[in-house]
C-alpha positions in Angstrom: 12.8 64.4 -33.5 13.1 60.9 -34.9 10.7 58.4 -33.3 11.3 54.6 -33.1 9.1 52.3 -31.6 10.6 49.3 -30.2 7.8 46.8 -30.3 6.6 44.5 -33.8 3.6 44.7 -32.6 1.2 45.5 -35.6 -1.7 46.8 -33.0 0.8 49.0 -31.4 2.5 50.2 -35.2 -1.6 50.8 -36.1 -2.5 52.9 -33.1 0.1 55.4 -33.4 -0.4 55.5 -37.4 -3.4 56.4 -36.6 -2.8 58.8 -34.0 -1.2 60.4 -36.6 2.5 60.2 -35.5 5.4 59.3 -38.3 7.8 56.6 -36.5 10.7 53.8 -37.3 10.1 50.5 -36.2 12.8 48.7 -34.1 11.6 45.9 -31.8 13.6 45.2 -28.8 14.3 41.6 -27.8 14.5 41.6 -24.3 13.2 38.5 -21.7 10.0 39.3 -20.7 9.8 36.8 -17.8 8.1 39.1 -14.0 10.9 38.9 -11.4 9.9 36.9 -8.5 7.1 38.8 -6.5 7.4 41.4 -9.4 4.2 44.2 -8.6 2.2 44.1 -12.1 2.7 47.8 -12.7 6.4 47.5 -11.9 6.8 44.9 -14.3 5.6 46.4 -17.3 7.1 49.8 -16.6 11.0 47.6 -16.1 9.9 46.2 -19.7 8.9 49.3 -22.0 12.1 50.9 -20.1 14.5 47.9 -20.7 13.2 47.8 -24.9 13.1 51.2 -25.2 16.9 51.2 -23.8 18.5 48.5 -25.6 16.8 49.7 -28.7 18.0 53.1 -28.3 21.7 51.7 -27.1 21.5 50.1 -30.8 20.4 53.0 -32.9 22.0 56.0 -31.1 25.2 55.8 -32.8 23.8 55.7 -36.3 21.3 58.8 -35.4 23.9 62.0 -35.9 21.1 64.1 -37.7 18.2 64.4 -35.3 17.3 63.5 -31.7 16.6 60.3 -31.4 13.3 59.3 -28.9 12.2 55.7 -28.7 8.9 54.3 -27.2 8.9 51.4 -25.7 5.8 49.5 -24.2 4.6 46.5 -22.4 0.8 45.8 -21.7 -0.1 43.0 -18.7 -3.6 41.2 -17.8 -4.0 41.1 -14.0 -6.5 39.4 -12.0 -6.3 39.5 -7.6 -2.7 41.3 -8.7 -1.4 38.0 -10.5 -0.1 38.7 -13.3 -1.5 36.9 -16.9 1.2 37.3 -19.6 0.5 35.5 -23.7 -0.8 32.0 -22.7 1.6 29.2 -23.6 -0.6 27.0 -25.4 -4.7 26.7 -25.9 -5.0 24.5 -22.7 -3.4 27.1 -21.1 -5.4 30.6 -22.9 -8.7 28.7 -21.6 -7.5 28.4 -18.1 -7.1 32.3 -18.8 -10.3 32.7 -20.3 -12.0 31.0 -17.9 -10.3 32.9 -14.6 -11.7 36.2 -16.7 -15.3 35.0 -16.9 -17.8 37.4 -15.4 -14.9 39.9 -13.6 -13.8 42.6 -13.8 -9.8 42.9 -14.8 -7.0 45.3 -15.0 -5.3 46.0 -18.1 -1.7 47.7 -17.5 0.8 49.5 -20.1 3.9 50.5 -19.4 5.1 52.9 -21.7 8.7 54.8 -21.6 10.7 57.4 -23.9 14.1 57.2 -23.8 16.1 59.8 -25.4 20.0 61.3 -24.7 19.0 63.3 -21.9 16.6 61.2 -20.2 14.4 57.7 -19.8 10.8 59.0 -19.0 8.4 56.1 -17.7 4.6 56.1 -16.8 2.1 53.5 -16.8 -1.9 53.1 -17.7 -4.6 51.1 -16.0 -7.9 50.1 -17.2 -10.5 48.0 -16.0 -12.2 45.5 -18.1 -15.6 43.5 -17.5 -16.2 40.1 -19.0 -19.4 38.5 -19.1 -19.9 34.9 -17.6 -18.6 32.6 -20.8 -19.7 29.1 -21.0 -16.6 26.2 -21.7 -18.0 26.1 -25.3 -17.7 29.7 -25.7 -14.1 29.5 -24.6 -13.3 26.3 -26.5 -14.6 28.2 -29.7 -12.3 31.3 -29.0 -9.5 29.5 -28.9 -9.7 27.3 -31.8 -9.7 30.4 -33.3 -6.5 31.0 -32.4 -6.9 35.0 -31.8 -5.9 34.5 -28.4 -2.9 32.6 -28.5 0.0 36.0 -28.2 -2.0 38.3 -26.5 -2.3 39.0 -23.0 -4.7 37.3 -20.7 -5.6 35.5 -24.3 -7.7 37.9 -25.9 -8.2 40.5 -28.4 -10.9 43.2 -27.3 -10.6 44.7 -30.8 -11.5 40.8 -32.2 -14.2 38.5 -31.0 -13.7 39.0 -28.0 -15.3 42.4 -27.5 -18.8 40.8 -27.7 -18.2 39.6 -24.1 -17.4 43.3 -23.1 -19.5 45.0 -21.8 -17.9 47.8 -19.4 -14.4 49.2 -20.0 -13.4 52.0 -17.1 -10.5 54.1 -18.4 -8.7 54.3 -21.5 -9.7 51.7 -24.5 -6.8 52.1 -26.7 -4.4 51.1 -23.3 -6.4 47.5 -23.7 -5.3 47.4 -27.5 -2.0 48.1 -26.2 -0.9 51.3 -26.6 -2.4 54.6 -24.4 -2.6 57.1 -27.0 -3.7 60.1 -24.9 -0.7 59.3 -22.3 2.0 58.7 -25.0 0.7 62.2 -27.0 1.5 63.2 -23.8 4.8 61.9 -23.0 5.7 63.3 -26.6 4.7 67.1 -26.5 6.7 67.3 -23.2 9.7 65.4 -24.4 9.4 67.4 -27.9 9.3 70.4 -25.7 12.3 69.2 -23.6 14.2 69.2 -26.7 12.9 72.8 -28.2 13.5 74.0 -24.9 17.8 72.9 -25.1 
């Protein structure tokens, strides 16, 4: 089985490195814009789908030797089911930051493996806490520029994680990637494939 993941996204390359999983690296460059009155989890789950596919579409004809799997993933801020994507500038990653401040969030992954026989898709869902941040707290963050392409503008493996106090589900799903549900996704589609 020849894993690819279809995402430059070094926190993403670093969690399943350290999962301990040998892959390729192939991002996919698809709009990542939520279709009007998009549901949050629907979103993500049409975006690691549509990268994994196109990246797959690419690399399947050069793959002969060994069946060819590719992850693809998309993670998503949401606050009252709004959607908070990478903030577009720092006036904007405050008004994020500041909309966060002492609630509680919901981090969502979509993550799908595409392969010759099939396109699998599932999604995580975490809840984050923030503590109440004062506008000089925020105005620090950003100027450190840590938030500026992540979603909902922060980093809980950076600075930010000193205004975290409670996270309910899966951590690594915040960082980006859901290891436990990939692992997952990967036995049975490994299986899939001893099983043909």
């Amino acid at each position: 089985m020849h894993l690819v993941l279809a995402s430059a996204s070094p926190r993403r390359r670093e969690l399943l490195t350290q999962a301990g999983f040998t892959f390729d690296v192939h991002p996919a460059h698809v709009p990542e814009d939520p279709l009007p009155g998009e549901d949050p989890i629907a979103y993500v789950t049409r975006l690691a789908r549509e990268k994994a596919s196109a990246v797959f579409a690419e690399l399947a004809t050069k793959e002969p030797t060994q069946p060819l799997v590719v992850l693809g993933a998309d993670t998503t801020v949401t606050l009252d089911n709004h959607i908070l994507g990478k903030p577009e500038d720092a006036a904007d990653a405050a008004r994020m930051l500041r909309l966060l401040s002492g609630r509680t969030h919901r981090v969502i992954t979509g993550v799908a493996l595409v392969t010759a026989e099939s396109a699998e898709v599932a999604a995580e869902v975490t809840g984050v806490r923030f503590l109440a941040l004062s506008d000089e707290e925020i105005d620090a963050y950003v100027a450190t520029g840590e938030p500026m392409d992540k979603a909902g503008a922060y980093a809980i493996q950076g600075r930010a994680a000193r205004w975290i106090p409670r996270v309910e589900g899966c951590y690594f799903n915040v960082v980006g990637l859901p290891l436990s549900l990939v692992s997952t996704m990967l036995e049975f589609c490994q299986q899939s494939e001893d099983g043909n």
